[in-house]
C-alpha positions in Angstrom: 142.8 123.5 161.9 142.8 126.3 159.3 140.1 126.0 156.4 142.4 125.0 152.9 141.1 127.2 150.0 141.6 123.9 148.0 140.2 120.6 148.4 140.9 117.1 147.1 138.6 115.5 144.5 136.9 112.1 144.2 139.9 108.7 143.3 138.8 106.1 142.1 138.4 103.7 145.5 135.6 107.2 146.1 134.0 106.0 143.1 134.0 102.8 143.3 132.1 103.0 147.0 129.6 105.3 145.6 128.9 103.3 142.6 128.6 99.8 144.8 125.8 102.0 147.2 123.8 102.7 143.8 124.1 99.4 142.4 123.2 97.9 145.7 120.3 99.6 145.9 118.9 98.8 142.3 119.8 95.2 142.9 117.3 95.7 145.9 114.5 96.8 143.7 115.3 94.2 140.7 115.4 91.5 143.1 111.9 92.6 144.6 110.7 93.2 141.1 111.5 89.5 140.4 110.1 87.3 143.4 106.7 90.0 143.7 105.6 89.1 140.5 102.6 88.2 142.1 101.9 91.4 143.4 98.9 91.4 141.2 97.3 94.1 143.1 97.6 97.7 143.7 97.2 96.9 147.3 99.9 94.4 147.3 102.5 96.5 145.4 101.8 99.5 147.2 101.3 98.0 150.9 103.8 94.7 150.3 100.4 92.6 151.1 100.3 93.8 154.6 103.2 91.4 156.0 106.6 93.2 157.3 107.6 93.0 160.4 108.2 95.4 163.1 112.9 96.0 162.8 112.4 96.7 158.8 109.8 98.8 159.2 111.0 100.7 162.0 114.5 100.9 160.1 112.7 102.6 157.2 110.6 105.0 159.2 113.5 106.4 160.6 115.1 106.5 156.6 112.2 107.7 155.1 113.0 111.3 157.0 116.6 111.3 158.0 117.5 112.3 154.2 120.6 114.1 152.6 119.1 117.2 154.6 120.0 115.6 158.0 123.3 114.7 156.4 124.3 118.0 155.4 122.3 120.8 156.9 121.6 119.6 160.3 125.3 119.7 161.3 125.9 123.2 159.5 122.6 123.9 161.7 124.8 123.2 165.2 127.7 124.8 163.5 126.0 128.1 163.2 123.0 127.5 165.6 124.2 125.4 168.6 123.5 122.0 169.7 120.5 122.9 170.9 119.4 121.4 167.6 119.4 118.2 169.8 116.5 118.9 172.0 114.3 117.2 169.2 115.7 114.2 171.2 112.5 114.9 173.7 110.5 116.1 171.1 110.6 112.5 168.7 109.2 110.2 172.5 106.5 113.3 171.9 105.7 112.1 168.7 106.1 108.7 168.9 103.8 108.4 171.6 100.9 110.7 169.8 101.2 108.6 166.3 101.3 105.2 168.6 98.2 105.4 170.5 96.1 108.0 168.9 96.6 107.6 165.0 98.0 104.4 164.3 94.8 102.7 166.2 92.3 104.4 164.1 94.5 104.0 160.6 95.1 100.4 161.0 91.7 99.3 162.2 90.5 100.6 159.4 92.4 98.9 157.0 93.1 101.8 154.5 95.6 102.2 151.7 95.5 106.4 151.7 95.6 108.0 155.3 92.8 110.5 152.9 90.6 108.0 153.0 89.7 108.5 156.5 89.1 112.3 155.6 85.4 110.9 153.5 84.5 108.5 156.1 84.4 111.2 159.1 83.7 114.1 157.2 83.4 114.3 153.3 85.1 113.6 149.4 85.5 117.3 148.9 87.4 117.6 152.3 89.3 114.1 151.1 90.4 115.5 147.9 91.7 118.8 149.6 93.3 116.6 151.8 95.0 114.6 149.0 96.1 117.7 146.7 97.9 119.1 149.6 99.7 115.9 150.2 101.0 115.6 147.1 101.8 119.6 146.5 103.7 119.0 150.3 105.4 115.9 148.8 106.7 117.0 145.6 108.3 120.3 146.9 109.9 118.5 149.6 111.4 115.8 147.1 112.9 118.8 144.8 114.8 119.9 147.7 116.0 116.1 149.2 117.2 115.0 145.7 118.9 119.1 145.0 120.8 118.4 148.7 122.8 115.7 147.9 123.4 116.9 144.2 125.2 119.9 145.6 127.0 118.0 147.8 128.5 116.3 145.3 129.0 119.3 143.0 131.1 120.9 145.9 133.4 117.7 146.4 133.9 116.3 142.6 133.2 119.2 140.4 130.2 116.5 138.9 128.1 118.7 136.9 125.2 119.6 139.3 121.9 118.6 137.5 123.9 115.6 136.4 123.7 114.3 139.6 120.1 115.9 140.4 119.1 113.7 137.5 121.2 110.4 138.5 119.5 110.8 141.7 115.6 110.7 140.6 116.2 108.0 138.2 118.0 105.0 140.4 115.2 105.7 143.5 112.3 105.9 140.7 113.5 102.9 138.8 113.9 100.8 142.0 110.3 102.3 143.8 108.4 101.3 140.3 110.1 98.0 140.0 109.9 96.7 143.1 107.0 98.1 144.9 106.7 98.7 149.0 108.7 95.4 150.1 111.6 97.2 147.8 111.6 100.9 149.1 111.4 99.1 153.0 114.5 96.8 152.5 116.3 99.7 150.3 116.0 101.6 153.5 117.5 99.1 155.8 120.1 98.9 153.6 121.0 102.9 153.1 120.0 103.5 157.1 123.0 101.5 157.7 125.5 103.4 155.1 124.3 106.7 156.7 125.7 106.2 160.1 128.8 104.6 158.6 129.2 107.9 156.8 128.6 109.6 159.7 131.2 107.8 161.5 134.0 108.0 159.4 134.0 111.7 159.7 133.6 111.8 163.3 136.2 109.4 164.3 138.8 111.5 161.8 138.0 114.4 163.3 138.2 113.3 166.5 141.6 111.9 166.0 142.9 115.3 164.5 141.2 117.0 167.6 142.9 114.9 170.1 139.8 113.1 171.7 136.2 113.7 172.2 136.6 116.1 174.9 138.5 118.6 173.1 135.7 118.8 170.7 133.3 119.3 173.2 135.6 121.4 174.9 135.7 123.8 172.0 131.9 124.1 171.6 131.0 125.0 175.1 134.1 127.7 174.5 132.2 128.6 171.4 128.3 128.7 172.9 127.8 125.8 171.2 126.4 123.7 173.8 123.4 126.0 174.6 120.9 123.0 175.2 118.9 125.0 178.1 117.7 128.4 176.4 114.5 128.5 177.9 113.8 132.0 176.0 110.6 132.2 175.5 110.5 134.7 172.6 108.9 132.9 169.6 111.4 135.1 167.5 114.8 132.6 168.3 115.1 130.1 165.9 116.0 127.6 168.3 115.4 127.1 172.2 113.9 124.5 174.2 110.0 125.5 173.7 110.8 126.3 169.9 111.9 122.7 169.4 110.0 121.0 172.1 107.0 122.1 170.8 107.3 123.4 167.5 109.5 120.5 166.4 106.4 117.9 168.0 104.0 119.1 165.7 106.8 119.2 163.0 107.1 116.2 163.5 103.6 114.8 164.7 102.5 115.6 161.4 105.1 113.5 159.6 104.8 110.2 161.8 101.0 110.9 162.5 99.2 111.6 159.5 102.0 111.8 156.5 101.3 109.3 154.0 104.4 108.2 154.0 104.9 107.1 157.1 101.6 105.7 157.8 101.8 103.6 154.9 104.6 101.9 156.5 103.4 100.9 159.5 100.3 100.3 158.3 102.0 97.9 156.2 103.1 95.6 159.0 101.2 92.3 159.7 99.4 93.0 163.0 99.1 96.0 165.1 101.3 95.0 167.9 104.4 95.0 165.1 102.7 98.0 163.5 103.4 99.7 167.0 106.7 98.2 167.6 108.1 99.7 164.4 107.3 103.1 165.8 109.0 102.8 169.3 112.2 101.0 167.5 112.1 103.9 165.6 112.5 105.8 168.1 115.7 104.3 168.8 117.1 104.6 165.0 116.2 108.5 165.1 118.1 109.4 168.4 121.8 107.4 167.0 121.1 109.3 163.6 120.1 112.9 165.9 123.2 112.1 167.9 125.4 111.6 165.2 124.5 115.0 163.1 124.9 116.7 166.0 128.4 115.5 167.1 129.0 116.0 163.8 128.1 120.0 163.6 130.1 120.1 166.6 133.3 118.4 165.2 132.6 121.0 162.4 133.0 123.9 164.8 136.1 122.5 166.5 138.1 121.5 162.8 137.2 125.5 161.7 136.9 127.7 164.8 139.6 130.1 163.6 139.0 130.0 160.0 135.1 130.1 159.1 135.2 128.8 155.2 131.8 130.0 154.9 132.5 133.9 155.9 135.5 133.2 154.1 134.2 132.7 151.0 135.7 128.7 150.5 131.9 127.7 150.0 129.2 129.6 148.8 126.2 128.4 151.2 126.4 126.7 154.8 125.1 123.6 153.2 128.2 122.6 151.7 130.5 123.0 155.1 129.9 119.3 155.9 131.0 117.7 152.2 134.1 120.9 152.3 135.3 119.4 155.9 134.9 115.8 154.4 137.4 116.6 151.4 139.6 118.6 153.6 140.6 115.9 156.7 139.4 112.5 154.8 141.3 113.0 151.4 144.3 111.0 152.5 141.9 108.2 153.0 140.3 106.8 149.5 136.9 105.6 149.6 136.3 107.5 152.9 135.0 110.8 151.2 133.0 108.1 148.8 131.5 106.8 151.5 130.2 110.0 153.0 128.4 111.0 149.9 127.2 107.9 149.3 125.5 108.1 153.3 124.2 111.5 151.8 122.9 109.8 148.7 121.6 107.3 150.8 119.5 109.6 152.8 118.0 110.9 149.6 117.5 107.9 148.1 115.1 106.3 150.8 113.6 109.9 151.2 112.9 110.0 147.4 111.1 106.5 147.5 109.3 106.9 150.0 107.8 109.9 148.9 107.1 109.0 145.3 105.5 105.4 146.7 103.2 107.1 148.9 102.7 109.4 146.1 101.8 106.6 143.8 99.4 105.2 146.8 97.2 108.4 147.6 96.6 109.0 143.4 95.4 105.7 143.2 93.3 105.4 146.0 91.9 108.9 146.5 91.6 110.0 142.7 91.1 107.0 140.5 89.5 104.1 141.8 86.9 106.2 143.3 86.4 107.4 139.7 87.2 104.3 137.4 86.2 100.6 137.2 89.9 99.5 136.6 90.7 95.7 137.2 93.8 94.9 140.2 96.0 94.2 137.3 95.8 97.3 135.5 96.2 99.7 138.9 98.7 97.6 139.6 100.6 98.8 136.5 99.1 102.2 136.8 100.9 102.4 140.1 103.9 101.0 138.8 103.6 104.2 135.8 102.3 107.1 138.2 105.8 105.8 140.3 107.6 106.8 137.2 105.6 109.9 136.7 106.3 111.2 140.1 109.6 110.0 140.0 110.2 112.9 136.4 107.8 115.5 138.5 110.3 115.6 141.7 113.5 115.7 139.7 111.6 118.8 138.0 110.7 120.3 141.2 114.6 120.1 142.2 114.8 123.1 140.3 112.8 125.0 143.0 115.4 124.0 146.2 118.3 125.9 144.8 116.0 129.2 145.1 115.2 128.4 148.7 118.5 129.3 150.8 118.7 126.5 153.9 118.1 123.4 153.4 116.9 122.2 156.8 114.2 125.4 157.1 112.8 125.1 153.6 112.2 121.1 154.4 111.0 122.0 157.9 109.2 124.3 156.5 107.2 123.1 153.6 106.1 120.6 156.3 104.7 123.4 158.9 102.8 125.1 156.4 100.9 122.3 154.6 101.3 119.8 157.1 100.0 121.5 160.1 96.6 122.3 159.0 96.5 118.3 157.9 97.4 118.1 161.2 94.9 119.9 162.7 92.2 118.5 160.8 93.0 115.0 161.2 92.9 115.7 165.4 89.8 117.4 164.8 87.9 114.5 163.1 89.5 112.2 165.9 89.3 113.8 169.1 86.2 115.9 168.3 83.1 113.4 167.5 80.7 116.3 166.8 82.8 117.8 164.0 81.4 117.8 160.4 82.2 118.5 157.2 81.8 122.2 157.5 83.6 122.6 160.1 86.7 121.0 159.0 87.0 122.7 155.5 86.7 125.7 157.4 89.3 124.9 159.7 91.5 123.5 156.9 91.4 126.3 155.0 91.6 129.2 157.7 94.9 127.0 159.0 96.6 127.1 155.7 96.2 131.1 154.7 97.6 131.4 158.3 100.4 129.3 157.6 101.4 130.3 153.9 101.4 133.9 155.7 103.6 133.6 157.7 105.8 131.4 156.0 106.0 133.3 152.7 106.4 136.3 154.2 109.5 134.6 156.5 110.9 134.0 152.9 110.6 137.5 151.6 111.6 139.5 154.9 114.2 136.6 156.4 114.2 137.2 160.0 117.2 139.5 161.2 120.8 137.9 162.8 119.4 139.9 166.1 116.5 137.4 165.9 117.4 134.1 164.8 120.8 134.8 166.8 123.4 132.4 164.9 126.2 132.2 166.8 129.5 134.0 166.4 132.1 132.8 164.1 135.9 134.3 164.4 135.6 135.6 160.5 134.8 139.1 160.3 132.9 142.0 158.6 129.7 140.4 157.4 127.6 143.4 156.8 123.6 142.1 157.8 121.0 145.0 156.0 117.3 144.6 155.8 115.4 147.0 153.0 114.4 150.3 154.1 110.8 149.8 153.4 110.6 146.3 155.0 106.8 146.3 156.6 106.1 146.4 160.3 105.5 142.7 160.4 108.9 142.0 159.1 110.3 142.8 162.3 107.7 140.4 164.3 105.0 137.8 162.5 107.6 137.3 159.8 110.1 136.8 162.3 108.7 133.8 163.7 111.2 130.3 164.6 110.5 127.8 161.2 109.2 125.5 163.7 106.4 127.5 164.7 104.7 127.6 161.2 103.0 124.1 161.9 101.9 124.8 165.6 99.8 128.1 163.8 98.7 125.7 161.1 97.3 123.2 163.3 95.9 125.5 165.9 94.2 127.6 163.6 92.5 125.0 161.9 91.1 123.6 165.3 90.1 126.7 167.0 88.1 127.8 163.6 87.0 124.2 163.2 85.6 123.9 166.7 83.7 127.6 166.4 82.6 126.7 162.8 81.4 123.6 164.4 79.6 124.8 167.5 77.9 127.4 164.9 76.7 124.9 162.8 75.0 123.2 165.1 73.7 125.7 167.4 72.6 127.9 164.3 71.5 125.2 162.1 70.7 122.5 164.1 69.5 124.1 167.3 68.0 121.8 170.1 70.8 120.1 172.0 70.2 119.1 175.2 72.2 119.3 178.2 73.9 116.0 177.5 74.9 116.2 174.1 76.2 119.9 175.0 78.3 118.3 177.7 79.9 115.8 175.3 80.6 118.3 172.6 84.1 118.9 173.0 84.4 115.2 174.9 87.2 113.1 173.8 87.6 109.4 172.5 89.0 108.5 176.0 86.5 110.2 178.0 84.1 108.2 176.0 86.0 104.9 177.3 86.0 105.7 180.9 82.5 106.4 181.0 81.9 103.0 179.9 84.1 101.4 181.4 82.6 101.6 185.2 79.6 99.5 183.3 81.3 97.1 181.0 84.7 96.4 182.1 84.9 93.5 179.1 88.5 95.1 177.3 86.3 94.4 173.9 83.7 96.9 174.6 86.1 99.7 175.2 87.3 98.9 171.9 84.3 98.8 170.4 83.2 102.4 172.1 86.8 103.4 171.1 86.5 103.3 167.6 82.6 103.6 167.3 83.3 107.3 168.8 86.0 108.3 166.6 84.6 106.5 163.4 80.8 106.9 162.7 79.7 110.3 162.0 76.0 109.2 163.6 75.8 111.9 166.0 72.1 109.9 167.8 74.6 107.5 168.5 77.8 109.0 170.4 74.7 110.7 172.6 73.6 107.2 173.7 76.9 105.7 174.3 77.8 109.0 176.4 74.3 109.0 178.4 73.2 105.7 179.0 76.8 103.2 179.2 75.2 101.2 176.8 76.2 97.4 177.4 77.7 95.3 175.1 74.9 93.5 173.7 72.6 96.8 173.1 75.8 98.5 171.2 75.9 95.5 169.2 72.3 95.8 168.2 72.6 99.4 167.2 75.6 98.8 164.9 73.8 96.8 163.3 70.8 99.1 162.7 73.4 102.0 161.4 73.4 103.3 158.1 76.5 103.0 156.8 77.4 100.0 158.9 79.8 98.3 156.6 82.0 100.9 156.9 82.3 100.7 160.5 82.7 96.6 160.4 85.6 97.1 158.7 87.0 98.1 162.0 86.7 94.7 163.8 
């Protein structure tokens, strides 16, 4: 099918579809805002009083993420990339399985509001607050560029002005997020999860019907390279093969479902751990249909314009758009279908939007003013309810920012790698290392995130060249790719680095500094550590466990050493657990003699 130079426009059905998904939504939060008016608490607006269940939850994880970027960009991503794009299918068990058993234990044993408050139990406030302005520099960047996504995708389809729609955007998420509170944003998501893969639909059963069947599409892409799911190239200069998104895309990713506020606050939410844990493997579920779907949907893109590339041919001005052009061109006989796919779009951004600005909402209040303040329930529950608003104005701002940043999917992907992956890496370092400090893990912190912004800001000024990344061909012709004459010599090679390998350098940096920092401190400063404690110095939490375990079998001790090792910073004490297999009784008897020990009750 030939690319039309001129598509349809929005009817009113289109309208009317899009409208009913808005006013849906803010019914959502006005209902919320109406039977929570006992939510007299911060904790309760912002954690919905600790009682969801495991389906909404895990509905809303896989919302929170799977915004207006994976509705547009990801299938212009296998239009120009391949469907390799859909190896992150092995990558998301990866991740699932890390934030499961190694984060969520420790988060929801603990009983925290702001995943930043672990940061001053194991190591300090300075590290916490780091922690927390990060976060919410992360969050706010990212934001700009899910509500700018969906903005232009309607600007390509309806001619609505752009910042219009940036600004229609930002106001119906923040107005239900501040009304309604955590219970809102979850059952908002449920909601928009479901209009997403209806949108999805709509456009892949059309094109599939113009196609002639499923297996003409796929025929198509394998004619066209498209199914290239086995590149096994190991050259950390191709934007996608199997090790770039196996591993690149699982500490993406691990750093979102691990440690991001955002997603921790969710499960965290739920009423017991068990449903806390379901949520995430249900997820898992939810994230593979919405995977599948943007990827047999890139493909149907390939297969309706493999003569005619609208792109290259100048129909659209960035490959963003390809998706809502494609929608216009083969759904405009059907009113209310091309409503319906912006609307999914909208959708994505919506719960993305919330999400973010509730969790932004969460880590200001906990991490940098009730430290600070004396404030009663009542009034940071309606200081949560204004910084929701606040944040709401800030990320519409920020949109600004998203239409300087070229793709989509690698400026989201990529804000995430560089500030995420040194969270990352500390985090793991205050977990699976039980002899790091506070030095340490600034040191790491910081050392992880020059590496990253490196690297990543340099990728932005010196983009890597078509010879790298490798897009795949398209049949439109004479594209002229230059590169400045005085590009530096690590243009060609650091700056040329996959997106997805910014976190992995983030994280690993800030462990392997971390861990020398760490072994300096205490070799330097504290010298005098016996053969034992030197043994257990790079131990982890589960080699802890099965040391004990050949002593005290009971399933409640292991717990106990489980999270006494990870928790308490009381170095005397992870040496006598490690050297001695401490009963139960005697580890009871030292908890109780710990400094600090409130802290660590809170755990049982």
């Amino acid at each position: 099918m030939a690319a039309s130079p001129v598509i349809g426009s929005f009817v009113a059905a289109d309208y009317a579809v899009f409208a009913l998904m808005l006013l849906v939504s803010a019914a959502i939060g006005v209902y919320y805002a109406i039977v929570g008016r006992g939510q007299s608490s911060s904790r309760e607006f912002l954690m919905g009083g600790q009682s969801m269940t495991a389906v909404p939850v895990a509905l809303s994880l896989t919302a929170s993420f799977m915004s207006a970027i994976t509705v547009l960009a990801t299938p212009a991503e296998v239009y120009r990339y391949g469907a390799s794009y859909g190896l992150f299918s092995l990558s998301y068990v990866l991740v699932v399985v890390v934030s499961s058993e190694v984060f969520l234990p420790v988060f929801y044993r603990l009983g925290i509001t702001s995943t930043y408050e672990y940061l001053e139990i194991r190591f300090n406030r300075a590290t916490r607050l780091l922690g927390t302005v990060m976060f919410i520099v992360q969050t706010i960047l990212y934001t700009g560029i899910v509500i700018y996504a969906p903005a232009l995708a309607l600007n390509q389809v309806t001619g609505m002005d752009l910042w219009g729609a940036v600004i229609s955007t930002g106001v119906v998420c923040t107005f239900y997020c501040a009304m309604g509170g955590l219970k809102a944003v979850v059952w908002t998501d449920v909601f928009q999860v479901g209009i997403m893969v209806a949108g999805f639909l709509s456009v892949i059963i059309r094109a599939v019907v113009l196609q002639g069947g499923v297996s003409n599409i796929l025929n198509h892409a394998e004619f066209g390279g498209r199914l290239n799911f086995w590149d096994f190239d190991a050259s950390p200069l191709r934007r996608h093969t199997f090790w770039t998104i196996t591993f690149g895309g699982t500490f993406v990713w691990t750093s979102i479902y691990g440690i991001n506020q955002a997603q921790v606050q969710r499960y965290i939410s739920c009423k017991s751990m068990t449903h806390a844990k379901m949520s995430l493997y249900i997820n898992l579920l939810g994230l593979w249909v919405i995977l599948l779907c943007s990827v047999f949907a890139g493909l149907c893109l390939y297969s309706v314009y493999k003569h005619c590339d609208p792109w290259t041919a100048g129909m659209v001005s960035a490959p963003d758009q390809l998706m809502p052009y494609m929608v216009m061109d083969i759904l405009r006989d059907y009113p209310g279908l091309p409503g319906l796919f912006v609307a999914a779009a909208y959708s994505g951004t919506l719960s993305t939007v919330s999400s973010s600005v509730n969790a932004l909402a969460a880590v200001t209040i906990e991490d940098l003013i009730k430290p600070y303040t004396h404030m009663s329930e009542k009034n940071l529950s309606w200081t949560s309810k204004g910084l929701s608003f606040l944040y709401g104005a800030l990320c519409i701002g920020m949109a600004g920012i998203a239409s300087l940043m070229g793709s989509l999917l690698q400026a989201a992907i990529s804000i995430f790698g560089i500030i995420g992956g040194p969270l990352l890496g500390l985090f793991s370092l205050g977990i699976l290392c039980p002899y790091a400090n506070a030095t340490g893990g600034l040191a790491g912190l910081l050392s992880g995130l020059v590496m990253s912004l490196w690297v990543g800001i340099g990728a932005q000024f010196y983009p890597p060249l078509p010879e790298q990344s490798r897009p795949l061909g398209l049949t439109t012709h004479g594209c002229n790719f230059t590169t400045a004459a005085d590009a530096p010599f690590l243009a060609d090679n650091w700056y040329s680095l996959s997106y997805l390998y910014f976190s992995p350098i983030g994280t690993l940096t800030t462990l392997a500094v971390g861990l020398v920092v760490i072994f300096l401190h205490n070799i330097l400063i504290k010298p005098g550590l016996n053969s034992c404690s030197f043994f257990s110095y790079f131990s982890l939490p589960s080699a802890a466990v099965f040391h004990v375990t050949h002593e005290c079998p009971d399933r409640l001790c292991q717990y106990l050493i489980y999270i006494l090792y990870i928790q308490c910073p009381q170095k005397v004490l992870f040496h006598m657990l490690l050297c001695y297999s401490l009963n139960l009784k005697k580890i009871l008897t030292h908890l109780h003699t710990m400094p600090h020990n409130d802290k660590v009750k809170t755990c049982f």
